[in-house]
C-alpha positions, 0 to 999 in steps of 0.5 A: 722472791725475798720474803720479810720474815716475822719478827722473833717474839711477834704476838701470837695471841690475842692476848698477847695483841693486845697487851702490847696495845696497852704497853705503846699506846701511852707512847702516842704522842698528841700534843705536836702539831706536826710538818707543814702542810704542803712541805717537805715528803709525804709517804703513802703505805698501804698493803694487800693480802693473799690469805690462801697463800700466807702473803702480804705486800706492803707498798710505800710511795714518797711523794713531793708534798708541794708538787705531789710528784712521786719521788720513790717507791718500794714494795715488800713482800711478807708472811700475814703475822697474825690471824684476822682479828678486828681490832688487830688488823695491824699486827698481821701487817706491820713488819711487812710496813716496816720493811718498805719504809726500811728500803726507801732512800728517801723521806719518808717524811710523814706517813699516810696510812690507809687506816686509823690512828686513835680512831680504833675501838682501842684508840691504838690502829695502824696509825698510831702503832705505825707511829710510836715504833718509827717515830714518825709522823703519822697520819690514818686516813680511812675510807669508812668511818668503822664504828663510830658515829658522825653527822654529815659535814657540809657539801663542799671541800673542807667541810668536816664534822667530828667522829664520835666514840661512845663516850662523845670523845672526838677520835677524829673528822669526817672530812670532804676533800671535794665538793659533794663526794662521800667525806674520807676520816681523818685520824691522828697517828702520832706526832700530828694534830687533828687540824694539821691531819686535816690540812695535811689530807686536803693539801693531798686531795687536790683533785680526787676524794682520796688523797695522792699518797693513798692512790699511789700506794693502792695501785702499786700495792695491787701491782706487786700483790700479782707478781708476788702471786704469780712467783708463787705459783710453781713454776713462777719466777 
């Protein structure tokens, strides 16, 4: 089993977390609207942890964003790189994330994260780090909405209503992708506007609460979670 290696000079403190927050969040860009909706790939990546046996897996899965049918797929396997920290969630995982997005041969066109973008206590989550190391579009879509405050959008799909932070600063949506189900929240990563963000979520969202790229990344993360759990157990593969 090849494992992705943590990067040299990776933060091995939370202070050292979080001055790099502070040094690439001033690089998010915001004021591009982003690819069509509907157009071009689409990237879901999402990760799994094994804590007891110091893994990560990261799975990317590049879809169609038309037809939504899958066009490729990759896993890694990596080291968690940073202890568990609210807030830094995404130092433990994103060398692992760079290496799937490294090993497709197609897109990735815009990405999909299972997370947040500027909808972060320090408006700098997966997302948006995701973002401003790759360049690419990037978008959070979350199954909660962490600690920020909404009101309930509307009942049917495309409904939304702002997340708030404390200062009422609009971080991102809480959006209804089908009629009468629990909203997901939208946030902006980089380089995609929070209207595009939503529209790009319901183009993918077609049938289900979650969007196709977050379903497809979950179930192959999982998958490779227990091979990569299983080569590591003596006498594993």
């Amino acid at each position: 089993m090849e494992i992705t290696g943590i990067p040299a000079a990776w933060p091995d403190s939370e202070a050292a977390a979080l001055a790099v927050q502070d040094e690439l969040r001033g690089r998010v860009v915001l004021d591009e609207p982003g690819p069509p909706p509907g157009s071009g790939l689409v990237t879901g990546v999402d990760v799994a942890y094994d804590d007891e046996r110091d893994l990560v897996v990261a799975a990317a899965v590049v879809l169609d964003a038309a037809t939504l049918e899958v066009v490729e797929e990759a896993t890694a396997v990596g080291r968690v790189a940073f202890p568990y920290v609210p807030g830094l969630l995404a130092f433990r995982e994103i060398p692992t994330v760079l290496a799937v997005l490294e090993r497709l041969n197609s897109g990735p066109g815009t990405v999909i994260c299972d997370g947040y973008g500027l909808a972060h206590p320090r408006r700098f989550g997966l997302a948006s780090h995701l973002g401003v190391l790759t360049g690419l579009p990037v978008i959070g879509v979350a199954k909660n909405p962490f600690t920020f405050s909404f009101e309930q959008p509307g009942p049917r799909r495309g409904d939304s209503s702002p997340l708030l932070a404390d200062d009422g600063a609009e971080v991102g949506r809480a959006l209804r992708t089908q009629d009468g189900t629990k909203p997901v929240f939208v946030s902006v990563g980089h380089r995609v506007s929070l209207d595009g963000a939503c529209a790009h979520t319901l183009e993918l969202a077609r049938r289900y609460r979650l969007p196709e790229s977050t379903r497809h990344a979950d179930s192959l993360c999982r998958r490779a979670l227990k091979e990569a759990q299983q080569a590591a157990r003596p006498g594993g593969s």
